[in-house]
N, C-alpha and C positions, 0 to 999 in steps of 0.2 A: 247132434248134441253129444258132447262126452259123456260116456257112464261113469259110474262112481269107480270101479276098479280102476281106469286109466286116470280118476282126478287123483286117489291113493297113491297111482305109480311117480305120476308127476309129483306129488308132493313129497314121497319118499327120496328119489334122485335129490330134491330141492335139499331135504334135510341132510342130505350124508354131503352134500357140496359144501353145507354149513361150516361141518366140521374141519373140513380145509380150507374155507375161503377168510374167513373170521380169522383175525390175528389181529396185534397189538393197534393198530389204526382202523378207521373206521371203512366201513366199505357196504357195496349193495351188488347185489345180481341177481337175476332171471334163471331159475331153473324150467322155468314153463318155457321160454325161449332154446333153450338148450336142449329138449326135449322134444320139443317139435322135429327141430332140424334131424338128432340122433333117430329118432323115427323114420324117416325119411328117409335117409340113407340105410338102414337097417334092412326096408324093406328091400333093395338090390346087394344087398351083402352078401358074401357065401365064406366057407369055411371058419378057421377061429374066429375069425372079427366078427361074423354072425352071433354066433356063441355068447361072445361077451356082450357085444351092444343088446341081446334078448338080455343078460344079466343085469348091466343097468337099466334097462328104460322097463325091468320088469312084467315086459310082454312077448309074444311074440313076433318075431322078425317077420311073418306070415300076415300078422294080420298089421304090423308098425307103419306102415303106409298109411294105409285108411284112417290108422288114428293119428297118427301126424297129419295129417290134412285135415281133419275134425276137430284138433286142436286149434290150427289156426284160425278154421272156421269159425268155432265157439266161441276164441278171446275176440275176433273182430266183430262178432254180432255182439258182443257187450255193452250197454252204455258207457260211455265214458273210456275205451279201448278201441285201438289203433293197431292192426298185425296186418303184417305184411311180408311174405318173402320173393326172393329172386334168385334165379339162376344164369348163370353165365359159364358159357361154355367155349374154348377152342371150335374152328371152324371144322378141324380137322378129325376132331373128335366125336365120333361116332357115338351119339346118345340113342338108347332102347327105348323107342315111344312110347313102351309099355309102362315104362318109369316116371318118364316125362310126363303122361297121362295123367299120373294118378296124383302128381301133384297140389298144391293150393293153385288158385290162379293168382298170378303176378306177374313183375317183372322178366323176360328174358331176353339176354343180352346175348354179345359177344367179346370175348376176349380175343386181341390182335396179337399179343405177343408182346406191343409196344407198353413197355410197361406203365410208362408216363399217363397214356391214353387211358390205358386200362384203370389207374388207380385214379384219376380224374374221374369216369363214370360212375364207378365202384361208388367214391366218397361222395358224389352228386346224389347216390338214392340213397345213402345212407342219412346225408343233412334232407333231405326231402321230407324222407319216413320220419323223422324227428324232429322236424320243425324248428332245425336248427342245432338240436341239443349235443347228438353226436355229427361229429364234422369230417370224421373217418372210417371206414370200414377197418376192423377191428381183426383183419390178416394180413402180412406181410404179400408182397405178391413180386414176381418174376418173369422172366422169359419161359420158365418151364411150368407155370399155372396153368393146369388145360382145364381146372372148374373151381367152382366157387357157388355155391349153397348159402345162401345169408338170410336172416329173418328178421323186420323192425319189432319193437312193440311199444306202445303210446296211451299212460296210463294216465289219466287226471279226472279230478272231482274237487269242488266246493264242499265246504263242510254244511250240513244242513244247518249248523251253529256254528256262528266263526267265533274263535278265541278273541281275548281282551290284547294287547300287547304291552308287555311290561318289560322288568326285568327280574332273573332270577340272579342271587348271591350264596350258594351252596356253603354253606357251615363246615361239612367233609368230602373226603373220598376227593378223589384225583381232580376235581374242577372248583375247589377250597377257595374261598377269599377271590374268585372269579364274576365278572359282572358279565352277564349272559343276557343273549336277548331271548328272553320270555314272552310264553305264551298262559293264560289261563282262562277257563271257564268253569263258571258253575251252573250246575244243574239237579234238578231232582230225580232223575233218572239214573237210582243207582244199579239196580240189576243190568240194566241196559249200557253202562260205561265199566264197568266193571265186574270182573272177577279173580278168585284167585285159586289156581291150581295145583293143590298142595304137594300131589307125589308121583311128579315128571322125573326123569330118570338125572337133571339136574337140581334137584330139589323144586320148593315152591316157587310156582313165576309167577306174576301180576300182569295183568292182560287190560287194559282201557283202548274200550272200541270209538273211533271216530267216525260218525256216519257221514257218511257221502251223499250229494243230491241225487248221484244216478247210479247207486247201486250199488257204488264199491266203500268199500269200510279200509280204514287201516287202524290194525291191533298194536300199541307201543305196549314192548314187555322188559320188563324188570327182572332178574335174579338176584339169589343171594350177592353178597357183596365180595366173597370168597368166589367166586366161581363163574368161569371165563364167558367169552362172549360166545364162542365157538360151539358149549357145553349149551348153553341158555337157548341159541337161536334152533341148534339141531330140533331139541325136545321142546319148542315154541310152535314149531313147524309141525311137529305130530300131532301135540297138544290142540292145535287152533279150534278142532270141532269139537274137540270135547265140554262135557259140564265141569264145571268147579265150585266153589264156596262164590255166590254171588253180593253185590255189595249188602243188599239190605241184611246177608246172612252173616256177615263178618262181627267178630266180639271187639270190645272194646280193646284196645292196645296196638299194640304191634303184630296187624293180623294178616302181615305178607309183605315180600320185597319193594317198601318203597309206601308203604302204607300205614297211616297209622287213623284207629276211630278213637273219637274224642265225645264228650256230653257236653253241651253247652248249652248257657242260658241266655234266651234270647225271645222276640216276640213272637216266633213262628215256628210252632212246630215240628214241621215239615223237615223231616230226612233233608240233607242235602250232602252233596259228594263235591269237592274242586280238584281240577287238575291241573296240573302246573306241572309247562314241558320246555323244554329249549326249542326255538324254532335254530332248521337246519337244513342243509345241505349235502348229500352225499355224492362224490364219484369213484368210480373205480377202472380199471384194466382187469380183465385176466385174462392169463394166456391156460387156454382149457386144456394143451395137452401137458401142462405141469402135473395136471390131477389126471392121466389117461385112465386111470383104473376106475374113477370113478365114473365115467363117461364111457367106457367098453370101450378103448380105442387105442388100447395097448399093440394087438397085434394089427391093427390097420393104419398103424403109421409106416411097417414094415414095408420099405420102397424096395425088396428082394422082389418080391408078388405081386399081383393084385388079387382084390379085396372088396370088392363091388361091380361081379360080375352081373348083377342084375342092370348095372348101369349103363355098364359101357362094354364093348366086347375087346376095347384097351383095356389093359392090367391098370388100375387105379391103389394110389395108396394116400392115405390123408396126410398131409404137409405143415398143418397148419390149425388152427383153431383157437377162436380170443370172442372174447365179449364185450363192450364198452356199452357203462352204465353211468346214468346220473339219478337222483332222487330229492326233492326237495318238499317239507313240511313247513307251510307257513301257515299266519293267522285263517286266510282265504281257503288254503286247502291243500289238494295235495298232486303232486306233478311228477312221473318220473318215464325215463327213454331208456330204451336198449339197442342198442343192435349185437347179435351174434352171428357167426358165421365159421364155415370151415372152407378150405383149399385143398386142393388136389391137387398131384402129379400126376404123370405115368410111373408106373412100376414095373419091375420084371424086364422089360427090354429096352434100349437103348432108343432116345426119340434123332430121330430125320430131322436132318434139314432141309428143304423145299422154300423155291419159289414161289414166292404167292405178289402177284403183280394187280394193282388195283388201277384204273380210269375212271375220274370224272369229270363229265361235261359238267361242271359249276361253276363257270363265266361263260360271257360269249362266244362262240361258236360257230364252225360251218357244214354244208351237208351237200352230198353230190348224188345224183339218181344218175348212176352209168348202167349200161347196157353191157352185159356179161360178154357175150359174144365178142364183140368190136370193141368195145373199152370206150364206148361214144359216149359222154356227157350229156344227159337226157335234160338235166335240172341242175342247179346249184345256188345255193341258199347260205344266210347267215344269219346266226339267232341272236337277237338281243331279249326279246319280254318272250320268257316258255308260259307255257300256260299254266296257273294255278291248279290247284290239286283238287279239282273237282272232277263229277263223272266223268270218267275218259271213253270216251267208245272202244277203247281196246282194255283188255285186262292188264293189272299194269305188271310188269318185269321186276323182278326181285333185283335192290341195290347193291351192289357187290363194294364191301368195302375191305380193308386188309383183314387179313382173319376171318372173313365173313364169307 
């Protein structure tokens, strides 16, 4: 189970991505996906790149292993949560078992070189792990890939309360005189759908929680009208655990972004709160070493060096790094896929070219039992039905395919 220090760390990374990932179009990403993986790699890092990836992921590079693998342990023992990663390696490329070890269990592959081949498999467990959603592994790839670290993640829940579907026609502000498909519900449960949080470092946000059937909530927030998305979502992301002015405690008026309490006369008493939201859709791209600073991954793109000696006892340097995100909020509930992943080169020395020669017996076939000595034809045979892949009486031989 994660402790609290490493769900702070994760959350922190999340919040400062905020501020670079937000701009004028809408967008969604995983920094718990991001997180995992820089973990990961952290713990085989050495020199600057250690340094800095201990600087973003807020831990130790010493102990980043163990809690990157406890991460993805944690989010897949989740209700309603899907994690997954893989690795794929060059044949040629010498991985430190010590590393490999300490891994998540998952997928591991190989890379041939072929790059076709390779981005074929690649995208196959990416639409696997996603169920369709993402249909690509989210790195460019080459004849010079000798690794590839990738992680799914597969969020979804039913609202305990599903919304009514309408439509909304916004008065102001950027979506004016627009006919929107709407969502709303009402309820009495105002502490519990609502609060608002007066003195985030982007002013007051409005927070309305949607409960989930198994576990997971999602929190829609407001800011002032004045003040960017980028600003809102950073200090959304710190804010999420804190207390704020709860509904029932709110005064009449305009008592926070996006809220307003009213007195009305009517046959029932009873407090009640509605909420009225657009239903929607998000996807995004990003390429992660756009923001390197934010991810410590400045000096380990350096392909002078290598840079994750714990990995491999080739010089390695990161090539690559991207996320592909979807997220979608409807009446039913709520859905959303990641996959993230990074690539590697070789660094520091120049890579060989080598022979690598592949045979397979996968059509019909023949077989000779000769006698070494004299070259005498003992037996000779021709295979049409092999045997199915049950107990063999012999242990079976490792498949040698190209790169493999």
């Amino acid at each position: 189970m994660l402790d609290a220090h490493a769900i702070r760390a994760v959350n922190t990374l999340s919040a400062r991505w905020a501020r670079k990932a937000v701009a004028d179009e809408g967008t969604v990403f995983t920094g718990a996906g991001v997180w995992a993986l820089l973990a990961l790699l952290a713990g085989g890092s050495g020199g600057p790149a250690r340094a800095e990836l201990e600087g973003a992921l807020g831990v130790s590079a010493d102990s980043a292993t163990e809690l990157g693998r406890d991460l993805v342990g944690t989010l897949a023992a989740m209700d309603g949560v899907d994690a997954a990663t893989g690795l794929w390696t060059r044949q040629d490329l010498p991985i430190r078992p010590e590393w490999e070890a300490e891994l998540p269990p998952g997928a591991r592959g190989a890379l041939t070189g072929d790059t076709d081949r390779d981005r074929k498999e690649l995208d196959g467990w990416a639409s696997r792990q996603t169920r369709g959603e993402i249909a690509r592994m989210p790195v460019p790839l080459s004849s010079a890939t000798v690794l590839v670290l990738a992680g799914a993640l597969l969020l979804r829940t039913t609202w305990v309360q599903p919304f009514r579907v309408g439509w909304m026609y916004p008065s102001s502000g950027p979506w004016a005189e627009r006919s929107l498909a709407g969502l709303t519900r009402r309820t009495t449960d105002l502490d519990g759908t609502l609060k608002v949080v007066p003195d985030t470092p982007a002013g007051p946000l409005t927070f309305s929680g949607v409960a989930g059937d198994n576990g997971l909530d999602v929190h829609l927030v407001l800011g002032g009208e004045d003040v960017g998305g980028a600003e809102v979502l950073e200090a959304a992301i710190t804010a999420v655990g804190r207390s704020g002015l709860p509904g029932s405690h709110l005064p009449l008026g305009a008592a926070g972004p996006g809220v307003e309490v009213h007195e009305v006369t009517g046959f029932d008493p009873t407090p009640q709160l509605v909420l009225n939201t657009p239903q929607f859709t998000v996807r995004a791209e990003h390429d992660l070493l756009r923001n390197a600073e934010v991810f410590g991954l400045r000096s380990a793109q350096d392909a002078s060096r290598g840079h994750f000696p714990g990995i491999s006892a080739i010089p390695l340097a990161v090539s690559s790094g991207g996320q592909s995100m979807t997220a979608s909020f409807s009446r039913e509930g709520f859905f959303a896929a990641a996959v993230t992943a990074f690539s590697m080169d070789v660094g520091g020395i120049p890579q060989q070219k080598a022979k690598m020669i592949s045979v397979s017996y996968d059509r019909p076939f023949g077989f000779l039992a000769v006698h070494r000595a004299t070259g005498l034809v003992l037996a000779a045979g021709w295979v049409t039905e092999p045997e199915a892949g049950a107990e063999s009486r012999f242990a079976p031989l490792p498949r040698h395919r190209p790169g493999t």
